[in-house]
MILUMLUM-396821 format. One record per residue: x, y, z of N, C-alpha, C in turn; residue in three letters. Coordinates in steps of 0.2 Angstrom, whole numbers, plus 5000, padded with zeros to 4 digits. Example, Ala and Ser with C-alpha at 12.3 -4.5 7.8 and 13.67 -1.06 7.14 Angstrom:
! MILUMLUM-396821
506649725039506249785039506649845039ALA
506449895035506849955036506450005039SER
This chain:
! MILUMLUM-396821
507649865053507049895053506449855055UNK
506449795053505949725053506049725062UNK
506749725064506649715070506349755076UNK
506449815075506549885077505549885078UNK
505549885072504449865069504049815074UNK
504549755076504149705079504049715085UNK
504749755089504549785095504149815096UNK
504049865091503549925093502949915091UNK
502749875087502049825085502049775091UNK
502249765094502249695100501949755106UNK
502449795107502249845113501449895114UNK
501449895108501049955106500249915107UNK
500249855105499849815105499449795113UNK
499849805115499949775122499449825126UNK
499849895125499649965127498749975124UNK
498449955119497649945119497149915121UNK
496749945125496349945129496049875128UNK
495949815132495649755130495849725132UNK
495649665133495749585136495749535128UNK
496049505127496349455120495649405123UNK
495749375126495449335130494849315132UNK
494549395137494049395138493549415130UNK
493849435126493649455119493549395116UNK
493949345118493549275114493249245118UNK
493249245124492749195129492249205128UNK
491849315129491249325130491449365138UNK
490749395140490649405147490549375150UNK
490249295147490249265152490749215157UNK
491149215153491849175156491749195163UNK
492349125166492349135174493249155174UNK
493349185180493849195181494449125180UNK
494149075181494549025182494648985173UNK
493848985171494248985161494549045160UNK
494749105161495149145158495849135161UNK
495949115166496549095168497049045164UNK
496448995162496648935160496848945150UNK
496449015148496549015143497149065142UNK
497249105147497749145147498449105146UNK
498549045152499149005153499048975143UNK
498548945142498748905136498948945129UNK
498549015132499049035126499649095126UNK
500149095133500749115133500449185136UNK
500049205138499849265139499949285146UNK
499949235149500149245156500949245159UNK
501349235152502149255153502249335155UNK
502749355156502949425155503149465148UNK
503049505147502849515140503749525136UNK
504649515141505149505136505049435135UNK
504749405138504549315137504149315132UNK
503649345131503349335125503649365118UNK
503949415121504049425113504749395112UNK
504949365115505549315112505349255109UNK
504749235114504449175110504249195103UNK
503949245103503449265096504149255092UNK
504449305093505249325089505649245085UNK
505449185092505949145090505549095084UNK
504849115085504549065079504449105074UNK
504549155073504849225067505149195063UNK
505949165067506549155065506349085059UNK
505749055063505748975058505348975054UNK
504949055053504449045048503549055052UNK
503549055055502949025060502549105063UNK
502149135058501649175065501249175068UNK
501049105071500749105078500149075074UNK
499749065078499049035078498449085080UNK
498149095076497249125076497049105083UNK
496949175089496749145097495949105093UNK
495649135093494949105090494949035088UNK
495149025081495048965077495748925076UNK
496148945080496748915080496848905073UNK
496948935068497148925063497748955064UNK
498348935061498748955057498849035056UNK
499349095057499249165055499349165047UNK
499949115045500249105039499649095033UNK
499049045036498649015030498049095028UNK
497749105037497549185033497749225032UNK
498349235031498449285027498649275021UNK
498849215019498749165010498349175009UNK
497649155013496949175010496849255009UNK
497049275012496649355010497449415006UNK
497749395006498449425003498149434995UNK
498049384991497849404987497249454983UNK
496949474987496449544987496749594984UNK
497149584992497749644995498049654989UNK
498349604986498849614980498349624972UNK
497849614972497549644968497249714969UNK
497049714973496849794973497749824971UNK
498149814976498749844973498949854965UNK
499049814964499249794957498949844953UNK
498349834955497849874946497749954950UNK
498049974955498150034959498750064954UNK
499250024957499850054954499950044947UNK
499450014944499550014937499150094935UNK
498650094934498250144936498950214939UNK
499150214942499550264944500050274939UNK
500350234937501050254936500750264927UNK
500350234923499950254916499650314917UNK
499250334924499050414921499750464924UNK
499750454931500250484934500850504927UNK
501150464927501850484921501350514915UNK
501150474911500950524908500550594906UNK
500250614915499950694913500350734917UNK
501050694922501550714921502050774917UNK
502150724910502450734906502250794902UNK
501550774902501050824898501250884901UNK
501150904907501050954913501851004911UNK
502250944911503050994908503251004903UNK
502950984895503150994890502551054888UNK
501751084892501351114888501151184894UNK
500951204892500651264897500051304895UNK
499751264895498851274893498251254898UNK
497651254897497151254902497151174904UNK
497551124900497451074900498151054908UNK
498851094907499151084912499051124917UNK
498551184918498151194924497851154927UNK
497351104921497151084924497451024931UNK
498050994926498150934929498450964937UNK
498651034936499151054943498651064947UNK
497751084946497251074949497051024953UNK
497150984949497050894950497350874955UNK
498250894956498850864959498650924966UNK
498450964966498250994974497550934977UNK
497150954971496750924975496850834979UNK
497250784975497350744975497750724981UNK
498250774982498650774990498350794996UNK
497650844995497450875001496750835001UNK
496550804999495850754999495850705003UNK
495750665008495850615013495650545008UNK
495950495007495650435004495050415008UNK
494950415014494250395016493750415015UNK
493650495014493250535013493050535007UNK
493550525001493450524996492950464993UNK
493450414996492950334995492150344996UNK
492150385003491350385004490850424998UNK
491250494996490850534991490750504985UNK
491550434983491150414976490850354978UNK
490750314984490150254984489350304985UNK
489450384985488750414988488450414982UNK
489050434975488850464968488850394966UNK
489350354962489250304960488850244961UNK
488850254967488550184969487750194972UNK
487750264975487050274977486650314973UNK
486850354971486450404964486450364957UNK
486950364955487150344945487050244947UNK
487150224952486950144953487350104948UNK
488050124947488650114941488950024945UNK
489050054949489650014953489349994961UNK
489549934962489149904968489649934976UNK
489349964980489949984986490049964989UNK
489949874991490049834995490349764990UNK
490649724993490849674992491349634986UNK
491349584986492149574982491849484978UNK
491949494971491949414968492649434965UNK
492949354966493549354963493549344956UNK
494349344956494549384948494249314943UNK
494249234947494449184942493649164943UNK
493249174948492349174949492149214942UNK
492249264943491849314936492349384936UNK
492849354932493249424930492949504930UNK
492349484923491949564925491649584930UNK
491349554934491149574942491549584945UNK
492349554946492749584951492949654948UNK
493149644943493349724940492749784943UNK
492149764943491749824944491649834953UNK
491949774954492049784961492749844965UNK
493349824959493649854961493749914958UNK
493149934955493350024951493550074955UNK
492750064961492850124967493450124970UNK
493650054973494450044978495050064973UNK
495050064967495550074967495450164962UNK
494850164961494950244961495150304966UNK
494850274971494950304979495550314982UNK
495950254981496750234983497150284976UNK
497050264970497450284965497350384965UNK
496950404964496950494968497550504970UNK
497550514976498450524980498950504977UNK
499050424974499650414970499650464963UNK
499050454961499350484953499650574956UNK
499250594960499350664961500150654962UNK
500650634966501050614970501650594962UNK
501350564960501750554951501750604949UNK
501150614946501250694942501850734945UNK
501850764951502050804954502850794952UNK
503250734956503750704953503750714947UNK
503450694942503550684934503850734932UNK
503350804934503250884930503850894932UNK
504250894940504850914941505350874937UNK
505350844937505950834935505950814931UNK
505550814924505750844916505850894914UNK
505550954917505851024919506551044919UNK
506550974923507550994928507850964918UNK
507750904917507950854912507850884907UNK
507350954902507350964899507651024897UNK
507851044903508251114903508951104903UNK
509351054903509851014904510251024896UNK
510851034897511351044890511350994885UNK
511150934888511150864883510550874881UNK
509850894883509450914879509550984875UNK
509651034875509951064872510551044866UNK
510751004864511150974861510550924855UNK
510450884860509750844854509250884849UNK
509150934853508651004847509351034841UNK
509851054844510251054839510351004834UNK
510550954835510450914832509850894826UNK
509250934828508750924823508250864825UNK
508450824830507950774834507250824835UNK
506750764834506050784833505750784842UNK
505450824842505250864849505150794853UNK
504650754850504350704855505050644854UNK
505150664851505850584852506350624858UNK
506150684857506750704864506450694870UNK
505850684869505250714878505550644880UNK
505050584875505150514878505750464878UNK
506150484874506550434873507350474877UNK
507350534877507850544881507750574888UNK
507350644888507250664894506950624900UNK
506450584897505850564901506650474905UNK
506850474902507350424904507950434910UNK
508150524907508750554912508150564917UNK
507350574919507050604926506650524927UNK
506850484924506750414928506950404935UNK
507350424936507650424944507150424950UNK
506950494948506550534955506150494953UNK
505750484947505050444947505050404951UNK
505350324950505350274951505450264958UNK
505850304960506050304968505250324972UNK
504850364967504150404971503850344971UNK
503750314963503350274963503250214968UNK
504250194970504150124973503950144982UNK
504050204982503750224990503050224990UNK
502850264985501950234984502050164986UNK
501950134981501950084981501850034989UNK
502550054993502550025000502050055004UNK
501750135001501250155008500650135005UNK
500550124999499850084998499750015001UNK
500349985000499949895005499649925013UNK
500049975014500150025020499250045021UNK
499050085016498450125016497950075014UNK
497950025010497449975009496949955015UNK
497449975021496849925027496249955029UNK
496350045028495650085028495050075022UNK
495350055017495150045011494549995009UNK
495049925013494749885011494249875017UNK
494149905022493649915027493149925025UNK
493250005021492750045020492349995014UNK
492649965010492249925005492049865004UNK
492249855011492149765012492549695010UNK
493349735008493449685003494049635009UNK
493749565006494149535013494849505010UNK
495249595011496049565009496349575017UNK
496949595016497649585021497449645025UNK
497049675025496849775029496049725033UNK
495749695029495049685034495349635039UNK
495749595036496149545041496249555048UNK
496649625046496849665050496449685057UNK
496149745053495449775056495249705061UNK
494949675059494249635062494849595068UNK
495549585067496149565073496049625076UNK
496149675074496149725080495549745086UNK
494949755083494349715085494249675091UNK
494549615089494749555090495249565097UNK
495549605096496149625101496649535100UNK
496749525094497049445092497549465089UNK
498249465095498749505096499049455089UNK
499149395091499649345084499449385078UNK
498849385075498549395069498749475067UNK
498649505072499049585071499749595068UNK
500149575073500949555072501049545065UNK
500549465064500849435059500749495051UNK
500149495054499849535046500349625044UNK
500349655051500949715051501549695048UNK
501849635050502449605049502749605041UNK
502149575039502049565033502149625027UNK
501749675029501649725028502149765026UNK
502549785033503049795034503649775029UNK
503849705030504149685025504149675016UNK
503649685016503349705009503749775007UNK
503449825010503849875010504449875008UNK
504849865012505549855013505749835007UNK
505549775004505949744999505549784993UNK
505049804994504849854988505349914986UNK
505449964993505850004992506549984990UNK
506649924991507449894990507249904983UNK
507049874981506849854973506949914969UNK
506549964970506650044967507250054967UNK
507650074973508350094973508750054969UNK
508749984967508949944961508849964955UNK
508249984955507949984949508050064946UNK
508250134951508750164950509350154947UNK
509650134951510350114950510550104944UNK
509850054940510150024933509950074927UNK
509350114927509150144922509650214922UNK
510050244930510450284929511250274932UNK
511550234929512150224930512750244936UNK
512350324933512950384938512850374944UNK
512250344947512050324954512550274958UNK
512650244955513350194958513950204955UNK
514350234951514650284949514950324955UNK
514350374957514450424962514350374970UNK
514250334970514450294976514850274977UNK
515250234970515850204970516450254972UNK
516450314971516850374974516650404980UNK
C-alpha cells in the first residue's frame, strides 16, 4: 500500500500545474538560474530517475530537503506533527466518549431523547466539516466572541489558551466522527442485545445496566473499534483542511502551504507520513479486535 501511494503521490504531483522552481526563484529569474536550479536539485532527471532516487533515500530514512530553506523534510514535520497529533488526540477522545455513549443510549431507550441523537447522526454525516467550521467560527467566534478563530498557543506555553484554541478544531472535526460512532454503536448493540446469551443474562435475574455495559456493550465491541480506528486514520487524513481553515501550523498547513509552494519533497514526505499512520492505525484496530473477541482468530484459524 505505502508503495502503491508513493507512486501515485509522486505522479500526481508532477501532473499540477507549476514550476517547483520558478515558485522559489520568483518572476524574476533568468532562464539560465532556473536551469542551474533545476540540475541542483534533481529536477532535470526523468521523472523513473527521480522517483527511484526519492524511493532509495525512503529506504534510509531520509525525505529530502525543504527546495526553499533546505531544511530537512524529517525536522518540519517534527516540528508541526505535534499539532496534528493533538488536535487528533482530543478529537478522538471527544469521539469515542460521546460517540459510544449516546450510542448506547440510542439502543437501549426509544424516547425524544434517542430521536434526538438519530437526528444528530443524519445531520452529522451530511454536513461538510468545512462549512461547518466556518458557521461555528461565524457564531462562536464572531457573534458570542467565546473562542478565538484564528491561531494556536501550545499546550506547555498556556495550557488554557491552547484548549480554547482548540474547541472550535476539534468540534468541527469530532461532528462526523461521533455521528459515525453512534451509528455503529446503536447497530450493533441491537444485534448484541437480541442475542441468546443476552437473553440468558435476564434470566438469570442480572441487573439491566450490568448486561448493557458489562456484556453486550463488550460482544458489539468489534464493529466499534474497527469504525473507530478508521476514523481515526481518515481524521490525520481530514485535518489538513481543518488546520488551514484555523490557522493552526500542524502536519495539514505544512502541507497546504508545500502545495502552494508546488515543493514536491515536503508534499511526498508529509502524504507519506500520513499515509503510513493510517496504515499502522488501522493495523492496530484489527488487533485490538482480535483480542477483545477471540472468535475472530478462531474463525480464521479454520
Amino acid at each position: 500500500m505505502l508503495l502503491f501511494m508513493s507512486v501515485a503521490v509522486f505522479l500526481i504531483l508532477r501532473l499540477v500545474p507549476g514550476d517547483p522552481v520558478r515558485a522559489m526563484l520568483g518572476i524574476e529569474a533568468t532562464p539560465q538560474s532556473i536551469s542551474v536550479a533545476r540540475e541542483q536539485l534533481g529536477l532535470n532527471l526523468p521523472l523513473p530517475e527521480q522517483y527511484l532516487h526519492w524511493l532509495g533515500q525512503l529506504l534510509h530514512g531520509n525525505l529530502g530537503q525543504d527546495y526553499a530553506s533546505q531544511e530537512p523534510v524529517t525536522s518540519l514535520i517534527a516540528a508541526a506533527f505535534p499539532v496534528t497529533l493533538e488536535l487528533t488526540v482530543l478529537t478522538m477522545a471527544v469521539t469515542v466518549l460521546v460517540g459510544v455513549s449516546l450510542g448506547v443510549v440510542a439502543a437501549t431507550r426509544r424516547n425524544w431523547l434517542s430521536r434526538a441523537i438519530d437526528g444528530f447522526v443524519v445531520a452529522g454525516i451530511a454536513i461538510p466539516n468545512f462549512w461547518l467550521g466556518l458557521v461555528l467560527v461565524a457564531l462562536f467566534a464572531g457573534t458570542f466572541k467565546l473562542f478565538p478563530p484564528l491561531g494556536y498557543v501550545s499546550l506547555t506555553a498556556d495550557p488554557l489558551q491552547n484548549l480554547r484554541d482548540m474547541v472550535l478544531p476539534v468540534a468541527t472535526l469530532a461532528a462526523a466522527q461521533v455521528a459515525y460512532v453512534i451509528h455503529t454503536t446503536e447497530g450493533a448493540m441491537r444485534v448484541a442485545l437480541g442475542s441468546p446469551s443476552m437473553q440468558f443474562h435476564r434470566a438469570k435475574g442480572l441487573r439491566r445496566r450490568r448486561i448493557i455495559y458489562r456484556h453486550a456493550l463488550r460482544n458489539a465491541s468489534g464493529p466499534v473499534v474497527t469504525v473507530i480506528g478508521l476514523q481515526f486514520g481518515y481524521l490525520i487524513g481530514g485535518v489538513i483542511v481543518i488546520e488551514a481553515l484555523f490557522g493552526l501550523p500542524g502536519l495539514g498547513q505544512l502541507i497546504v502551504n508545500a502545495i502552494n509552494d508546488r515543493d514536491y519533497t515536503v508534499v511526498q514526505g508529509g502524504i507519506f507520513v500520513v499515509a503510513g499512520l493510517f496504515i499502522l492505525i488501522t493495523l492496530g484496530a484489527d488487533l485490538l479486535c482480535a483480542w477483545l473477541d477471540p472468535r475472530i482468530m478462531e474463525n480464521q484459524a479454520r
